[in-house]
C-alpha positions in Angstrom: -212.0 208.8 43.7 -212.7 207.9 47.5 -212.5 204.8 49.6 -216.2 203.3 51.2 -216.5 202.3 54.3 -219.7 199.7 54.8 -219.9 197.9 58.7 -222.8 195.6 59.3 -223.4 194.0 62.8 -225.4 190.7 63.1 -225.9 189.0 66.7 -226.9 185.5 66.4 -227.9 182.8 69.5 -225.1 180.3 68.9 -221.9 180.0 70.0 -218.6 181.0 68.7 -217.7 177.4 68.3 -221.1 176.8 66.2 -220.4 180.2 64.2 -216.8 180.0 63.1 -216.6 176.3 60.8 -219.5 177.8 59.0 -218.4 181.2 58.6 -214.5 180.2 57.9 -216.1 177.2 55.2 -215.4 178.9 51.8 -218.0 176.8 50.3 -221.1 178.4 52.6 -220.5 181.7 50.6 -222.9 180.7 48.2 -225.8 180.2 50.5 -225.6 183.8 51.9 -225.4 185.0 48.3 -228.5 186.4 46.6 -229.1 184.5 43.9 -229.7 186.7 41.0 -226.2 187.1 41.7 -225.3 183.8 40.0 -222.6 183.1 42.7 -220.7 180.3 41.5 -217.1 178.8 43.2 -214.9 177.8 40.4 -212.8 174.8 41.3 -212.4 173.1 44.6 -212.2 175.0 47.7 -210.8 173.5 51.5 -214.1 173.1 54.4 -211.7 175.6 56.1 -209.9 178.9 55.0 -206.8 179.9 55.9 -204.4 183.2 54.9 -203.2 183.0 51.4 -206.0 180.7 50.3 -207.3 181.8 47.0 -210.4 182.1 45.9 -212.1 181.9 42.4 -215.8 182.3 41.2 -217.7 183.8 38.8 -220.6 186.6 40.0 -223.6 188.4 38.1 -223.2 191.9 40.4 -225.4 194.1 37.7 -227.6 193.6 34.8 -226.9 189.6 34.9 -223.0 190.4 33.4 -220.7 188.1 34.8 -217.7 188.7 36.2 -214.4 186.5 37.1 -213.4 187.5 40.8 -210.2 186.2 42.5 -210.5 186.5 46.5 -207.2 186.1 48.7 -208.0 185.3 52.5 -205.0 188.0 54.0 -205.5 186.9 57.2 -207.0 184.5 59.7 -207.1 184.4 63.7 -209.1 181.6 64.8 -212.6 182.3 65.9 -211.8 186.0 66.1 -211.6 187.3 62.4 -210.7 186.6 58.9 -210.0 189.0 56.1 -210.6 188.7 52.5 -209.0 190.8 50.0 -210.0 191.0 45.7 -207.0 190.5 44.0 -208.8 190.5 40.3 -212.4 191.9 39.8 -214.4 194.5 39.3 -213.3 196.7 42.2 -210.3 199.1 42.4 -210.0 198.0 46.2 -211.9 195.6 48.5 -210.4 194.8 51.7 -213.4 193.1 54.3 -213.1 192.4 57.4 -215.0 189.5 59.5 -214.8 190.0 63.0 -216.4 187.3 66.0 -217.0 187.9 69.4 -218.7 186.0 71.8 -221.2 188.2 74.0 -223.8 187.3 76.2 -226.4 185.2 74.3 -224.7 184.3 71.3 -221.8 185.9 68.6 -221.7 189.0 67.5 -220.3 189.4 64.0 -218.9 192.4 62.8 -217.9 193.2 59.1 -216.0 196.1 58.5 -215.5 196.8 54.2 -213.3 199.4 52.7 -213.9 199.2 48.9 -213.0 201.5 45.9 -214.6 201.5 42.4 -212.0 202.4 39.7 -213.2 205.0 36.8 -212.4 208.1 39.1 -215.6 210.3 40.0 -217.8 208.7 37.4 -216.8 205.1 40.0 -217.9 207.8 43.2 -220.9 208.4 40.9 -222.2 204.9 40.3 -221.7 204.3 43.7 -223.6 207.0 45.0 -226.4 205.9 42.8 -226.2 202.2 42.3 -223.1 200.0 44.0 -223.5 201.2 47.6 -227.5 199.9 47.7 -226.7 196.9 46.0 -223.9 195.9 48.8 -226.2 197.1 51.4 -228.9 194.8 49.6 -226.3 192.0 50.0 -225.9 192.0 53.9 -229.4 192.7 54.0 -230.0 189.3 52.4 -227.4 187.7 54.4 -228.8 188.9 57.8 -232.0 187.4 56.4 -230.3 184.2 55.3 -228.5 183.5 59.2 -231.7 184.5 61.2 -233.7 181.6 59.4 -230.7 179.4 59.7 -229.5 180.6 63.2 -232.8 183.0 64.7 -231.4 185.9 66.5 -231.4 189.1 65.7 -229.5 191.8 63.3 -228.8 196.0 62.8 -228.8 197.5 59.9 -225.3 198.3 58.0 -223.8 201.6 58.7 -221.6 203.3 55.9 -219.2 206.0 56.1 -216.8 207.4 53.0 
């Protein structure tokens, strides 16, 4: 069984002060969601994280199955990074990282996700073949999702194991 690595970088023209309340609002996950992944919050969730705020929703990752997911926020530094950790789902591990930096002409964002799959080298299998496409496919859609909200431009993700 091995630990992913997945980093995506997206520069967007705003500011840091535009980019953080929507990026550290909770409730803005589901617009940067595909939606055939039938994102869904369960319960109420703050306009603003903060560390040891729990998170629960329901997700359709494959074949429309859903799946109950509890997210912790670990840690948060104020317009400089947050981190979410699964602590119930379908992953072995998931530890992401959000970092924020302002550069010239806008924030750069940088996201930085270890992951594990359980099920041994039949989880290293389905990843080679299925899970790591479909998370690429995710920030794909999300890059997608900020440019026509924010313009600006994106790079691709970059995965390591």
């Amino acid at each position: 069984m091995s630990v992913h690595r997945l980093e995506a970088h997206l520069t967007l023209p705003i500011s840091l002060e535009e980019a953080w309340p929507f990026f550290a609002d909770p409730r803005n996950l589901a617009l940067i969601t595909p939606p055939e992944m039938g994102f869904v919050v369960k319960g109420d969730v703050p306009a603003a994280m903060y560390a040891g705020l729990l998170i629960a929703y329901t997700v359709r990752p494959l074949f429309g199955i859903p799946v109950e997911w509890l997210t912790e926020i670990t840690h948060v530094e104020n317009q400089r990074y947050f981190v979410d950790e699964q602590r119930h789902g379908p992953y072995r591990l998931w530890h992401h990282q959000h970092h924020f930096a302002a550069v010239e002409g806008g924030v750069e964002m940088h996201d930085i996700l270890h992951y594990e799959l359980p099920l041994g080298l039949l989880g290293d299998v389905l990843d080679s073949v299925l899970v790591r496409s479909r998370i690429k496919g995710i920030f794909a859609y999300r890059r997608t999702v900020l440019r026509e909200r924010f313009g600006g431009g994106a790079s691709q993700p970059r995965t390591a194991a």
